[in-house]
DRENDOLO-769562 format. One line per field, with one value per residue (C-alpha): chain; x, y, z. Coordinates in nm, 3 decimals. Example, Ala and Ser with C-alpha at 12.3 -4.5 7.8 and 13.67 -1.06 7.14 Angstrom:
! residues 2
ch c(A	A);
u c(1.230	1.367);
v c(-0.450	-0.106);
w c(0.780	0.714);
//
This chain:
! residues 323
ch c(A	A	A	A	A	A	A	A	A	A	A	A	A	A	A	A	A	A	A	A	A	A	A	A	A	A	A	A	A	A	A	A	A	A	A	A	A	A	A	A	A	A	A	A	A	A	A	A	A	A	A	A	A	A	A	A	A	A	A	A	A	A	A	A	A	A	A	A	A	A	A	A	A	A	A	A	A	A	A	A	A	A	A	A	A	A	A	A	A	A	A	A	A	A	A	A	A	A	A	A	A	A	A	A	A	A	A	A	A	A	A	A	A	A	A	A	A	A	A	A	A	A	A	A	A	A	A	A	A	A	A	A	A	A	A	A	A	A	A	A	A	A	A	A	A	A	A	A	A	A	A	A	A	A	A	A	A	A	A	A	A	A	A	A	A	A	A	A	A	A	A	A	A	A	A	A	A	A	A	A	A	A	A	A	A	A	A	A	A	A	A	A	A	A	A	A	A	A	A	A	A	A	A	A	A	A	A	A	A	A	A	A	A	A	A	A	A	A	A	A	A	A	A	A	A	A	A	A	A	A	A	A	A	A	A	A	A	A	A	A	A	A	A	A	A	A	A	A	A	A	A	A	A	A	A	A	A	A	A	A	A	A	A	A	A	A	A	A	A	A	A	A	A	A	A	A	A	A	A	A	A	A	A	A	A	A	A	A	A	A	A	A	A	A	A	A	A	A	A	A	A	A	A	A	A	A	A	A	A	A	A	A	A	A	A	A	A	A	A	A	A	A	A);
u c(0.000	0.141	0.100	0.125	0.178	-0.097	-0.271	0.011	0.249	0.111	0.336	0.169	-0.157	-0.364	-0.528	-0.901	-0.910	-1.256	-1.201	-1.338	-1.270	-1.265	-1.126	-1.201	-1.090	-1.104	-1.181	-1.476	-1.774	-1.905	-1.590	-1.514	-1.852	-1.691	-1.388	-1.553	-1.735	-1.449	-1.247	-1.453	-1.548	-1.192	-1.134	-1.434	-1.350	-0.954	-0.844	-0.710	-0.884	-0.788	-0.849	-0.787	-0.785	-0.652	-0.340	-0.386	-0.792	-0.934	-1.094	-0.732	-0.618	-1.007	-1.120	-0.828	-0.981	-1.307	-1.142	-1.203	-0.902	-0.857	-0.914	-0.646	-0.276	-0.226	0.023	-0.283	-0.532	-0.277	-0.224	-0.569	-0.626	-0.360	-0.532	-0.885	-0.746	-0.648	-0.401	-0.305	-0.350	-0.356	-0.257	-0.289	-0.176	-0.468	-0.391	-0.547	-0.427	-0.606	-0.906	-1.015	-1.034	-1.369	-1.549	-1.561	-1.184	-1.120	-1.312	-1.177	-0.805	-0.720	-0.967	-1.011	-0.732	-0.433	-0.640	-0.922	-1.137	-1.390	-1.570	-1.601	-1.799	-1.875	-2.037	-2.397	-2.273	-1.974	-1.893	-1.617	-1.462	-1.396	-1.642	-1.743	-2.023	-1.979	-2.267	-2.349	-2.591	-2.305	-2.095	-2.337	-2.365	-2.028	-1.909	-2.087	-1.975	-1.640	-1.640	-1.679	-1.962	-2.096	-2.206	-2.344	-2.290	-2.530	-2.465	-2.410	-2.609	-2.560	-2.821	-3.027	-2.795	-2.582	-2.197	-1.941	-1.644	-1.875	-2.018	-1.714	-1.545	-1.803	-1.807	-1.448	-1.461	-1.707	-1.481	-1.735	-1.456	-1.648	-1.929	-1.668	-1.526	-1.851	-1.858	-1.500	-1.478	-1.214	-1.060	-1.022	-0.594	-0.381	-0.027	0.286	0.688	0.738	0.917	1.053	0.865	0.895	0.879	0.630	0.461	0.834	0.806	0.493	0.540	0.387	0.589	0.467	0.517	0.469	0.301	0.358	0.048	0.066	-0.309	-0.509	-0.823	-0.773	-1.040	-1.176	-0.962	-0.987	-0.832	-0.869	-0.801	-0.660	-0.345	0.017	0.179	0.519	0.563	0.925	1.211	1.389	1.295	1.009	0.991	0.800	0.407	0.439	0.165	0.099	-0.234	-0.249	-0.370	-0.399	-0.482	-0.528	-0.528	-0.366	-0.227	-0.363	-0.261	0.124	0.072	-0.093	-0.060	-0.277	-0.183	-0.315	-0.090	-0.129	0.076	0.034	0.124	0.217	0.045	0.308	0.650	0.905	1.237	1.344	1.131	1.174	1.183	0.966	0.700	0.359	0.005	-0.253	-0.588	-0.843	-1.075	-1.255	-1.289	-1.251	-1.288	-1.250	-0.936	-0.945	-0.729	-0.608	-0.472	-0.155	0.072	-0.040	-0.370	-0.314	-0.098	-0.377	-0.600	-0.370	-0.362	-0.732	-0.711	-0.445	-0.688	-0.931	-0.805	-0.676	-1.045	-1.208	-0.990	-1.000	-1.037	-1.127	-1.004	-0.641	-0.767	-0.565	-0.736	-0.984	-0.744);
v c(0.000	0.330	0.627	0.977	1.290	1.458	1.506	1.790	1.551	1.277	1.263	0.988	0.960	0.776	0.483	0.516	0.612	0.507	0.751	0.793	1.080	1.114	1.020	0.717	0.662	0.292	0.165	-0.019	-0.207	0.162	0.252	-0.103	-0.106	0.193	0.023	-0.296	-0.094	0.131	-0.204	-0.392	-0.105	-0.054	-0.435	-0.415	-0.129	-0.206	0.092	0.183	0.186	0.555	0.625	1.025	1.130	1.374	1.369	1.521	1.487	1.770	1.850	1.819	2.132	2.327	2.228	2.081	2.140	1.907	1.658	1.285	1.051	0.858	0.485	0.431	0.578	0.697	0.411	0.137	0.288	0.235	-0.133	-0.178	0.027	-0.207	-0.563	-0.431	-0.419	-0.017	0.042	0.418	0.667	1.005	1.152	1.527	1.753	1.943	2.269	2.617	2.738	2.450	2.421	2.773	2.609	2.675	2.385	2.422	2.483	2.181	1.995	2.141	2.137	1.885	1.610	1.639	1.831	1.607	1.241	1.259	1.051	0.816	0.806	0.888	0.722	0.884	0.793	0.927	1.189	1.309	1.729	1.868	2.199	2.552	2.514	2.191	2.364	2.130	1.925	1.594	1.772	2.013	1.674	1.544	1.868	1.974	1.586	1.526	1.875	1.773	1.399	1.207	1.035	1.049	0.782	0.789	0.459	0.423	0.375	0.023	-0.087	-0.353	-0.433	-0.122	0.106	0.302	0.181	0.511	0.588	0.788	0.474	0.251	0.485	0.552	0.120	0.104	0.376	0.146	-0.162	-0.329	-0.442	-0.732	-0.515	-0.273	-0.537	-0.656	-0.256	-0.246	-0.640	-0.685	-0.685	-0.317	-0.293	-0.041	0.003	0.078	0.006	-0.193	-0.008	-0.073	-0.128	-0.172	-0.530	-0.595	-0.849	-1.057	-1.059	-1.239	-1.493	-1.305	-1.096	-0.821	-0.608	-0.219	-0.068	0.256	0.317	0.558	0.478	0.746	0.521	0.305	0.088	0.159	0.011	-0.342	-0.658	-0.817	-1.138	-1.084	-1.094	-0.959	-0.912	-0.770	-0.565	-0.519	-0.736	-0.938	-1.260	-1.354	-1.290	-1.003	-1.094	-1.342	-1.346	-1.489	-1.522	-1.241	-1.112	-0.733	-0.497	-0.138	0.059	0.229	-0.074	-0.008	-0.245	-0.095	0.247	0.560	0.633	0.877	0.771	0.460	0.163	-0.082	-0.404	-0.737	-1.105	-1.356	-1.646	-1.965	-1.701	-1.600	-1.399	-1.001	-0.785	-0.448	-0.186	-0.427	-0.229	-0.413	-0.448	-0.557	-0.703	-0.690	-0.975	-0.959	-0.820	-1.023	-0.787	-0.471	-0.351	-0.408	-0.320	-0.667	-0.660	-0.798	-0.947	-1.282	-1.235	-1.005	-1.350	-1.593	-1.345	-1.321	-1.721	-1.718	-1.437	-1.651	-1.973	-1.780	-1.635	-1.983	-2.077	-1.836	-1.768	-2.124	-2.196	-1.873	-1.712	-1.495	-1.146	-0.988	-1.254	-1.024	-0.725);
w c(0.000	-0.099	0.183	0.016	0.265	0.103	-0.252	-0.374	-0.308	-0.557	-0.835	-1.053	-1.232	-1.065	-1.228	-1.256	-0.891	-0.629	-0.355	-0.021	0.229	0.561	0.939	1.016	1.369	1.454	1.113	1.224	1.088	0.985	0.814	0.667	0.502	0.298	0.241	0.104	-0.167	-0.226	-0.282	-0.495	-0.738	-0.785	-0.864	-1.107	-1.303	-1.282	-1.063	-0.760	-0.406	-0.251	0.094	0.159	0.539	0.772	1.035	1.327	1.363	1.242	1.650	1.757	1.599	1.577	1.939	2.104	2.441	2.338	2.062	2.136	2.242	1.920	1.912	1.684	1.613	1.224	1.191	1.350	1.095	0.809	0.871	0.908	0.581	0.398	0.554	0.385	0.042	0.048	-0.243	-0.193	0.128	0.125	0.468	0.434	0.698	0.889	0.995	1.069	0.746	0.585	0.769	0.646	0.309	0.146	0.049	-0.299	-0.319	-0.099	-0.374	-0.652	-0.534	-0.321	-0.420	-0.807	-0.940	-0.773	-0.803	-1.097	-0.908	-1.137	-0.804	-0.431	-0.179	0.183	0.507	0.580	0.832	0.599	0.638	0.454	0.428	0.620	0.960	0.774	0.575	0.305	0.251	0.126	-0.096	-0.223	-0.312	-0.485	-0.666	-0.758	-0.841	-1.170	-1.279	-1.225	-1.416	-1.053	-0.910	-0.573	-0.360	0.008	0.197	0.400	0.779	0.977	1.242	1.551	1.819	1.608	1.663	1.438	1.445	1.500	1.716	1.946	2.070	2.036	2.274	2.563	2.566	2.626	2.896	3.068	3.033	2.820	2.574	2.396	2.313	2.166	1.981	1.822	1.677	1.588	1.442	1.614	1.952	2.058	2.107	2.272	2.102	2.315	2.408	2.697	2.959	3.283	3.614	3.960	3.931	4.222	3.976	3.923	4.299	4.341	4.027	3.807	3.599	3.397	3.118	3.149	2.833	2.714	2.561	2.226	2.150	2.370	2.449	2.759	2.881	3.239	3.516	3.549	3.470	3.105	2.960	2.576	2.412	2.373	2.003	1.876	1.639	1.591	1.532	1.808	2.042	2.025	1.668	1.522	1.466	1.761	1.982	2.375	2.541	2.877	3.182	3.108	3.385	3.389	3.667	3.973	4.135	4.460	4.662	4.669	4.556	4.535	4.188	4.024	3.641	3.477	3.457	3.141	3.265	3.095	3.236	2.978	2.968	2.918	2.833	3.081	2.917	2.898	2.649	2.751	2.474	2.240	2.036	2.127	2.047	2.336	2.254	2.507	2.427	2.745	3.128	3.384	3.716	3.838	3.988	4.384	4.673	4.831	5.216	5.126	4.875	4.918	4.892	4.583	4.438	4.497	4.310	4.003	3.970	3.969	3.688	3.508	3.513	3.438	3.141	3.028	3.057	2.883	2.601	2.522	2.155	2.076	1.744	1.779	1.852	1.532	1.260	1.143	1.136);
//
């Protein structure tokens, strides 16, 4: 998949381009709806499946004091773009300077001058454009007088509800991970380096891994039962992946800590990682995060979470298949 830093910067023709626009945070069942049609027009009418979107979020640079924590980091939303089928992304730059860009001229310049789309497809709730005035309607509009159709995709539902990152987010806040997942269609995963710790958990049998989360979600404090993958080179390999105890939280049977710890025990692995680039899945909650009296009681807690995890995770698909 070829990632362009933004449409001026596209120094080929592209060949009979489908094009949709837009943010996409957390690529899920919403968003890969639009990449499924996107897909297999291109493959019909020989062309190339073009994803343009924005880096930072447009909120984070308009509204920085009320812009959602993103579900996914830009390089999370690019593998997940190049798994669907992507073929090109366009990653333009958001900044004040372009966010006063009228809609029309966005249009015109950065959409149909630099790619000559053969066709764009949106999601229902798509805005575009300086104070996003641009309209569906005005799409529609100004596409056919440019040589591009227009398509509106209309939205997903689960359980009757609409699918969008709104939702996906306020269920991970609550811990409810699995019903995140069945938005998403996938495990929801936070992406991190391991770093050191203070190796309380080495000290009880259980050692640890400290993740330095990139990805802003967290789900709400708790323990998890999911899965630990690596993403760069070294031992274990890159792409392997353990089964894990995941918990997230203030660790408060030792300390006072006011900031979020994401720690993960490795189910059936014992060896030095620290440094490793990771990605944790969290298939499922277990608990909530409790303060024991002691460290024993705290270890015969973690074995049941261990067993527990073993149990439940049982013959259940790797969380990253349908990534």
């Amino acid at each position: 998949m070829e990632v362009i830093a933004g449409s001026r910067a596209l120094t080929r023709r592209l060949q009979h381009p489908i094009v949709t626009v837009g943010n996409f945070d957390g690529l899920h069942l919403g968003h890969q709806e639009i990449m499924r049609v996107v897909c297999a027009r291109a493959r019909a009418l020989r062309g190339e499946a073009v994803v343009y979107t924005f880096e930072p979020h447009p909120r984070k640079v308009l509204t920085p004091e009320r812009a959602p924590a993103l579900l996914t980091t830009l390089d999370q939303k690019l593998e997940l773009l190049e798994h669907l089928g992507i073929d090109a992304v366009i990653v333009e730059t958001f900044t004040p300077e372009f966010a006063r860009t009228p809609p029309d001229r966005f249009v015109r310049e950065f959409l149909y001058e630099p790619l000559r789309p053969r066709e764009v497809y949106v999601g229902y709730d798509f805005h575009f454009g300086k104070d996003r005035e641009g309209s569906m309607r005005q799409l529609t509009e100004l596409g056919p007088r440019l040589g591009f159709a227009v398509t509106i995709v209309p939205e997903v539902t689960v359980g009757n509800r609409d699918v969008n990152s709104t939702r996906i987010r306020q269920l991970i806040a609550e811990g409810a991970v699995e019903a995140a997942a069945e938005l998403l269609g996938r495990s929801f995963g936070v992406r991190g380096r391991i770093v050191g710790g203070e190796r309380r958990g080495r000290g009880l049998g259980f050692p640890t891994a400290n993740v330095e989360a990139e990805t802003e979600v967290r789900p709400a404090n708790g323990v998890y039962a999911g899965a630990l993958r690596f993403l760069d080179e070294g031992v274990p390999q890159r792409g392997a992946s353990f089964a894990a105890v995941i918990n997230v939280g203030l660790r408060p049977t030792f300390t006072s800590s006011q900031r979020p710890v994401v720690e993960a025990h490795l189910l059936d692995f014992s060896g030095e990682i620290y440094d490793r680039r990771v990605d944790l899945a969290f298939c499922l909650r277990l608990r909530d995060e409790r303060r024991f009296p002691g460290a024993a009681e705290l270890k015969e807690q973690i074995a049941r979470d261990v067993e527990a995890a073993r149990e439940r995770l049982k013959g259940s698909a790797p969380a990253w298949e349908s990534e």
